[in-house]
DOKEDO-897055 format. One record per residue (C-alpha): residue number from 1; residue in three letters; x, y, z. Coordinates in steps of 0.1 Angstrom, whole numbers, plus 5000, padded with zeros to 4 digits. Example, Ala and Ser with C-alpha at 12.3 -4.5 7.8 and 13.67 -1.06 7.14 Angstrom:
BEGIN
   resi   resn   east   north     up
      1    Ala   5123    4955   5078
      2    Ser   5137    4989   5071
! end
This chain:
BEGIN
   resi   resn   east   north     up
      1    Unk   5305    4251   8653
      2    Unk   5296    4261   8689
      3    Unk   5307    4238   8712
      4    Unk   5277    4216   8722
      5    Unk   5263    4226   8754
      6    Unk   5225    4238   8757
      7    Unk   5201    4247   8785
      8    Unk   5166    4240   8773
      9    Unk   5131    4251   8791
     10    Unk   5103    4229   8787
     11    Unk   5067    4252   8787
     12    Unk   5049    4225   8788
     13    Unk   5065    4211   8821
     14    Unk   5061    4250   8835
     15    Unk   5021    4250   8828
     16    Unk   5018    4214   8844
     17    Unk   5037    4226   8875
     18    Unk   5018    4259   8878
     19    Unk   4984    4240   8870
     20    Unk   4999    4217   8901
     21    Unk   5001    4246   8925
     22    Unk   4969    4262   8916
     23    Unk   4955    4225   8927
     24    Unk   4972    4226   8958
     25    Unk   4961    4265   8965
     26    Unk   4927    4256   8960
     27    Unk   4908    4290   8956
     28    Unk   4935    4306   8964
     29    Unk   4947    4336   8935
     30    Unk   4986    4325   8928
     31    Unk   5017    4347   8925
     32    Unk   5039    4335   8900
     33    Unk   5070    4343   8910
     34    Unk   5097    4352   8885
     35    Unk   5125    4367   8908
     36    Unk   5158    4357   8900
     37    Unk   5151    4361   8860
     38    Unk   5125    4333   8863
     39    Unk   5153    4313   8890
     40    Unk   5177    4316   8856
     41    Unk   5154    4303   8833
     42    Unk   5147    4340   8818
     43    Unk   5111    4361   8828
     44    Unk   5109    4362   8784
     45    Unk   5108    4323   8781
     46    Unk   5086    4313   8806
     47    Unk   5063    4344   8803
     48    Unk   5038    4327   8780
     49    Unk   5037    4297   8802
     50    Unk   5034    4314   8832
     51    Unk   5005    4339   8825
     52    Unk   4976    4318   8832
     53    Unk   4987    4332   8870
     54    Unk   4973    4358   8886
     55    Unk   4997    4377   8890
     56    Unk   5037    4380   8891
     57    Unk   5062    4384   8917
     58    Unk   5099    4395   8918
     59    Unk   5123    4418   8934
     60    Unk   5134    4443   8914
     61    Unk   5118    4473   8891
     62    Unk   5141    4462   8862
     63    Unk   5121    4426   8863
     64    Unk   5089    4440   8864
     65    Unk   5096    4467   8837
     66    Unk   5108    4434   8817
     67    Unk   5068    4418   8827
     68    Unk   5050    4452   8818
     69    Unk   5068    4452   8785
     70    Unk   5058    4413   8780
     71    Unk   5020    4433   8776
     72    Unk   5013    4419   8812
     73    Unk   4981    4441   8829
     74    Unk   4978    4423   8858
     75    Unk   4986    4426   8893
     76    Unk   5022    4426   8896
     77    Unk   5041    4426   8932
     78    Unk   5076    4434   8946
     79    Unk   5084    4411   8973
     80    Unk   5114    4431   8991
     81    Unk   5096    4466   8985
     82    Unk   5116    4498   8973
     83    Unk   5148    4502   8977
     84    Unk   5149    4539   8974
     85    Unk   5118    4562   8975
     86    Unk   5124    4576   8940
     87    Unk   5111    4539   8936
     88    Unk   5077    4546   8939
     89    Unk   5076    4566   8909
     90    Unk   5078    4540   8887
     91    Unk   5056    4523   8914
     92    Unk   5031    4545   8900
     93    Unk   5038    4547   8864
     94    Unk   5039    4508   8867
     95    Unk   5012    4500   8890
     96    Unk   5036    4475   8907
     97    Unk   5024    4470   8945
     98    Unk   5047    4465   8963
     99    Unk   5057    4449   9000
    100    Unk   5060    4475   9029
    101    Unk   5086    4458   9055
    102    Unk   5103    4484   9077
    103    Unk   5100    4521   9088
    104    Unk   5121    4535   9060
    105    Unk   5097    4526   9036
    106    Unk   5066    4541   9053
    107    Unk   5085    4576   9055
    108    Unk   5094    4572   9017
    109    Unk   5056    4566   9008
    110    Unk   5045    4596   9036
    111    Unk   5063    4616   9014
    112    Unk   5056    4604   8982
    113    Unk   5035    4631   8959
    114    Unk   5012    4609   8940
    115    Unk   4978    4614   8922
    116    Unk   4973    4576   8929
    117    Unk   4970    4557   8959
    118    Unk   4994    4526   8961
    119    Unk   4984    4487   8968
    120    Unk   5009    4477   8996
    121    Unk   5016    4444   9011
    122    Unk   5027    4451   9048
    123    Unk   5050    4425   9059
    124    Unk   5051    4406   9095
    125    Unk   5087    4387   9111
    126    Unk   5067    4356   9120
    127    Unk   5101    4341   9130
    128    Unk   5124    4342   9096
    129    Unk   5142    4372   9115
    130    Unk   5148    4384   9081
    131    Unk   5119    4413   9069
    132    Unk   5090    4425   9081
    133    Unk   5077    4442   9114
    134    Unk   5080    4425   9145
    135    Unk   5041    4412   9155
    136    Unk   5043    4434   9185
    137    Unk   5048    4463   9163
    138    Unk   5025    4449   9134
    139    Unk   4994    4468   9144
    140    Unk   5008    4500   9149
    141    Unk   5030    4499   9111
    142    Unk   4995    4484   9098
    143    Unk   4975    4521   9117
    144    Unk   5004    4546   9103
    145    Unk   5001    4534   9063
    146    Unk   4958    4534   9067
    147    Unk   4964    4571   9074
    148    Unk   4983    4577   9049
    149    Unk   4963    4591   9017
    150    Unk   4992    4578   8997
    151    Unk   4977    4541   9005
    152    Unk   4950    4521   8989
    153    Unk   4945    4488   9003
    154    Unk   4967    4473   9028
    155    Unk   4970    4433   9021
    156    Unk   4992    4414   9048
    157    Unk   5017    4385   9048
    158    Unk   5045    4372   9061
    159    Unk   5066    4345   9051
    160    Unk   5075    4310   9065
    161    Unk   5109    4297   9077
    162    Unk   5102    4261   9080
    163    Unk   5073    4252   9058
    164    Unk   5102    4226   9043
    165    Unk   5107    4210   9073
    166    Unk   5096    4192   9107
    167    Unk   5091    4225   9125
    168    Unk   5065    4232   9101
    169    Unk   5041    4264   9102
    170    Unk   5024    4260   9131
    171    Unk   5043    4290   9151
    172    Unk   5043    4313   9129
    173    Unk   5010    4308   9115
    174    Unk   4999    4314   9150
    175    Unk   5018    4344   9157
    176    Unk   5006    4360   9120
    177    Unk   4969    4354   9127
    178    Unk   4977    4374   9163
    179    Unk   4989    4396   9152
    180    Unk   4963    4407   9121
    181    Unk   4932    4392   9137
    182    Unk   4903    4416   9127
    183    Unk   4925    4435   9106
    184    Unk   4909    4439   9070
    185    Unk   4930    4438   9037
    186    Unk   4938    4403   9019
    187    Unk   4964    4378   9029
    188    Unk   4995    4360   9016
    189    Unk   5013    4339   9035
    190    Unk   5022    4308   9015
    191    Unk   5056    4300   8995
    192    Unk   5060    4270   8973
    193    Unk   5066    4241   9006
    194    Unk   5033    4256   9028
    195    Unk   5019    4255   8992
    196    Unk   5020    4219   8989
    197    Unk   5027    4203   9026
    198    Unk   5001    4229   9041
    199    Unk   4981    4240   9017
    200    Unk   4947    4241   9037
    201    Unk   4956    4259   9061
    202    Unk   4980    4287   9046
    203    Unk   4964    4290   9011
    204    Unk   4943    4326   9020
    205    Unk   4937    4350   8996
    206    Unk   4974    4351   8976
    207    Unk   5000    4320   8973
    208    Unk   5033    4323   8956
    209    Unk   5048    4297   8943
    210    Unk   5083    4297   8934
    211    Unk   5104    4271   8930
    212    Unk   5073    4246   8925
    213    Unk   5070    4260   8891
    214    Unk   5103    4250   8881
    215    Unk   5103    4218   8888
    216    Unk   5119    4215   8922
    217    Unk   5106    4197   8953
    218    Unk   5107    4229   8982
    219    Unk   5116    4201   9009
    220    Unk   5140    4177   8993
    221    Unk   5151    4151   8999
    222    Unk   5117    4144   9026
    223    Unk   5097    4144   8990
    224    Unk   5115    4146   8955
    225    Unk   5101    4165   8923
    226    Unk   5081    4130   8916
    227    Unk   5061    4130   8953
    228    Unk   5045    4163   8944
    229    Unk   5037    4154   8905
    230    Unk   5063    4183   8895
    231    Unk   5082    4180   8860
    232    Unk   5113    4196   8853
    233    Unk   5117    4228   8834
    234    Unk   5152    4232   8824
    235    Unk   5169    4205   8810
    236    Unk   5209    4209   8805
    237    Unk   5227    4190   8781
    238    Unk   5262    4186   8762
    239    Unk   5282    4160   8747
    240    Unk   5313    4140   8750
    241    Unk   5338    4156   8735
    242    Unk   5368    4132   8744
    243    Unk   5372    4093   8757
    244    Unk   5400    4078   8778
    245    Unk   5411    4044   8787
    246    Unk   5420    4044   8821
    247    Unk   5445    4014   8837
    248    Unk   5440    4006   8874
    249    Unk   5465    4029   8895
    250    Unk   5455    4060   8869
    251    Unk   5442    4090   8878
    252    Unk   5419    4115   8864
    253    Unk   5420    4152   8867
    254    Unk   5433    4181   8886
    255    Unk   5447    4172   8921
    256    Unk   5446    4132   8910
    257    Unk   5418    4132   8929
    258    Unk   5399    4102   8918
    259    Unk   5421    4070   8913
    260    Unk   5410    4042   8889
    261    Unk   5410    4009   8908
    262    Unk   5399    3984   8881
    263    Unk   5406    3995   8841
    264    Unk   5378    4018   8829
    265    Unk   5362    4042   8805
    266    Unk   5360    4079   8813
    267    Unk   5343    4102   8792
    268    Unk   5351    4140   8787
    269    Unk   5323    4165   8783
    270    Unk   5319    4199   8774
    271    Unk   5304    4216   8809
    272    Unk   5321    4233   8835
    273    Unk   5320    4255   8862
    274    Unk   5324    4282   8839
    275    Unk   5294    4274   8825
    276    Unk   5277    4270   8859
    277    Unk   5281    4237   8870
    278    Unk   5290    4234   8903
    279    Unk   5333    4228   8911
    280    Unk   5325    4210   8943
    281    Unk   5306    4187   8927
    282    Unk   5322    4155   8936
    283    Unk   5327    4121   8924
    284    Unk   5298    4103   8926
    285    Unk   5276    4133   8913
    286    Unk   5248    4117   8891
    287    Unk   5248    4124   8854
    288    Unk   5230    4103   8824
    289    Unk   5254    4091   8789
    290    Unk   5223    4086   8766
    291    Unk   5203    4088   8789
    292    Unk   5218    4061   8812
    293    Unk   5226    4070   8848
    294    Unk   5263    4071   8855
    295    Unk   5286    4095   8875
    296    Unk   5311    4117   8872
    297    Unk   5348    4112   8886
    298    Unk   5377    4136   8897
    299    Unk   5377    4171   8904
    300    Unk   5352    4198   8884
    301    Unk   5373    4219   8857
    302    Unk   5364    4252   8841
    303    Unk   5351    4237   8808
    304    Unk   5354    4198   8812
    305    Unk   5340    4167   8835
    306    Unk   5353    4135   8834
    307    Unk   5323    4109   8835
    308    Unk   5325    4076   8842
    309    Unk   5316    4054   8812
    310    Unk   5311    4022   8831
    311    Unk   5275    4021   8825
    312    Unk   5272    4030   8789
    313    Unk   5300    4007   8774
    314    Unk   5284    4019   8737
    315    Unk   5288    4060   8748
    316    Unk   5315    4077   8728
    317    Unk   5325    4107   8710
    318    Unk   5291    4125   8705
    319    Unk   5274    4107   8734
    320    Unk   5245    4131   8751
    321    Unk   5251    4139   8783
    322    Unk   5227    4156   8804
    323    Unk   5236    4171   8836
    324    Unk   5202    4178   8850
    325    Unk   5167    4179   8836
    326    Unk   5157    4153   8806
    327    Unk   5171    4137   8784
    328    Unk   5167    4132   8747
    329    Unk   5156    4096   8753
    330    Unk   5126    4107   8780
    331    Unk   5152    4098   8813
    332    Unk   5154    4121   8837
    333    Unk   5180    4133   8863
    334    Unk   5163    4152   8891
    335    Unk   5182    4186   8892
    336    Unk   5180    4180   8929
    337    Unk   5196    4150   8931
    338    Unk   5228    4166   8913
    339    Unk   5224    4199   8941
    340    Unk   5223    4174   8970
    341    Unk   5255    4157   8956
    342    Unk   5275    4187   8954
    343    Unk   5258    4198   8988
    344    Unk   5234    4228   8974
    345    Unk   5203    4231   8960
    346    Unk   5182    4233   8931
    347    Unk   5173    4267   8931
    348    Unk   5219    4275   8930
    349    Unk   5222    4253   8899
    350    Unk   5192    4273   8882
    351    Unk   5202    4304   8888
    352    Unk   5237    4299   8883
    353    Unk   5237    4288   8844
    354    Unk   5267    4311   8831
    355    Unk   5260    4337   8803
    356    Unk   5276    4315   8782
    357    Unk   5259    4290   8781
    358    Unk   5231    4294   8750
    359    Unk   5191    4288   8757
    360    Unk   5165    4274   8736
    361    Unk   5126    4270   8741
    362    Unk   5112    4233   8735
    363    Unk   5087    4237   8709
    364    Unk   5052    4225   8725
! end
């Protein structure tokens, strides 16, 4: 028997979230973005969900191969461009547009022998100082690709560095519609937190949602998953697969690093970091027994955490425990209450699931 740990995605949770966006968006066409391998949950599982979108974002050929293959004839866009310009190829065979953030790329496409004009998304640095042209130089990337016979339409975005928090959009927004005003092509500006807090005034023509389809509030802990009507999409669950009686003065765990002050329960389960949980998850970490909120206690190991059984006084060999996502009983543990906790985020724990670790699809 395979020891009893399971990562389950929920469709039904991913259609709800994406028919929550497209809500928020308005009129607004939406990008579904599946970078990441679908933030871990895999581009194959949530593919059927997902394809009421209008079209699919990610980074790499490999992932949008995978999409193509899936019978998707859609739009489907490359957020970080080519990496190479034997890329645009299979830009070409694909029909993938793709973004357009640096001089490098333009070259690539200058040379590019193609039968086919490419759809490009020229990117502006509206203050994320990560990709994209600066605005000063915006106008004059923007004239070089229209004379380019390589080029089909040119559609323009940026993307926000503090649509999550107090700083908000504001800036940038201004500095974006500078630097493109009377500029034609369509516009994408919006990730999953400009989405939802600033949806009116960032939708455009494009949005792309990411995280927001998988169930995870973009500005946590201002707003949790529930605030912004989102369900969770991954659920990951084990049991317990051992039970100790602790006496007061006992400890639990590598380094002793959690003392028992009072005689107590602990509960062993079958997760660990080798299976992607996080090791600096402390004590105090949220976790449900059957479904009951507890905690876990002591240091993280490889395959085991201890949990404290405190709560559940009925839990025992078997027990559920679910480590983020929902439980068999309908409770649910935010998955970014457990990030917080071990001081990350949602979008670490999802992508991080170890290979290990098995999948399964709920049935709808």
């Amino acid at each position: 028997m395979p020891r009893p740990i399971l990562a389950t995605v929920h469709p039904a949770a991913l259609r709800h979230n994406l028919d929550r966006a497209r809500r928020a968006a308005l009129d607004a066409r939406i990008w579904a973005v599946v970078k990441a391998n679908a933030y871990g949950h895999g581009i194959e599982r949530v593919f059927d969900s997902l394809r009421a979108a209008d079209g699919f974002a990610m980074l790499d050929l490999a992932e949008a191969e995978r999409v193509r293959a899936l019978g998707w004839r859609g739009p489907i866009l490359l957020l970080e461009g080519v990496f190479d310009a034997r890329d645009l190829e299979l830009c070409s065979r694909l029909d993938l547009w793709h973004a357009v953030h640096c001089d490098a790329q333009i070259d690539w496409l200058a040379a590019h022998k193609t039968q086919v004009p490419q759809r490009v998304f020229l990117k502006m640095n509206s203050g994320m100082n990560r990709l994209g042209f600066a605005p000063e130089r915006f106008r004059a990337a923007w004239t070089r690709l229209n004379a380019l016979p390589q080029v089909d339409e040119i559609s323009l975005m940026t993307h926000f560095s503090d649509a999550d928090g107090p700083r908000g959009v504001a800036d940038a927004l201004a500095a974006f519609e500078h630097a493109t005003q009377d500029l034609p092509g369509e516009r994408s500006i919006a990730n999953s937190a400009a989405v939802l807090r600033h949806g009116p005034q960032t939708r455009a023509d494009w949005v792309r949602p990411g995280i927001v389809l998988y169930g995870s509030a973009p500005d946590f802990p201002a707003h949790d998953a529930a605030h912004w009507q989102l369900r969770p999409t991954m659920s990951l669950r084990t049991r317990l697969i051992g039970v100790q009686t602790l006496q007061p003065g006992a400890t639990v765990g590598y380094g002793s690093s959690f003392v028992a002050d009072v005689p107590m329960t602990i509960g062993v389960a079958a997760v660990g970091y080798a299976d992607g949980y996080p090791r600096h998850a402390p004590t105090g970490t949220p976790v449900l027994v059957d479904g009951v909120r507890t905690r876990v206690v002591g240091r993280v190991s490889m395959d085991m955490v201890t949990i404290d059984l405190t709560p559940v006084p009925n839990a025992g060999f078997g027990s559920e425990v679910t480590l983020w996502g929902s439980a068999s009983t309908g409770a649910v543990l935010p998955i970014d209450e457990v990030a917080q906790a071990a001081g990350t985020v949602g979008y670490e724990l999802m992508c991080a699931v170890a290979p290990r670790v098995p999948f399964a699809v709920e049935a709808d």
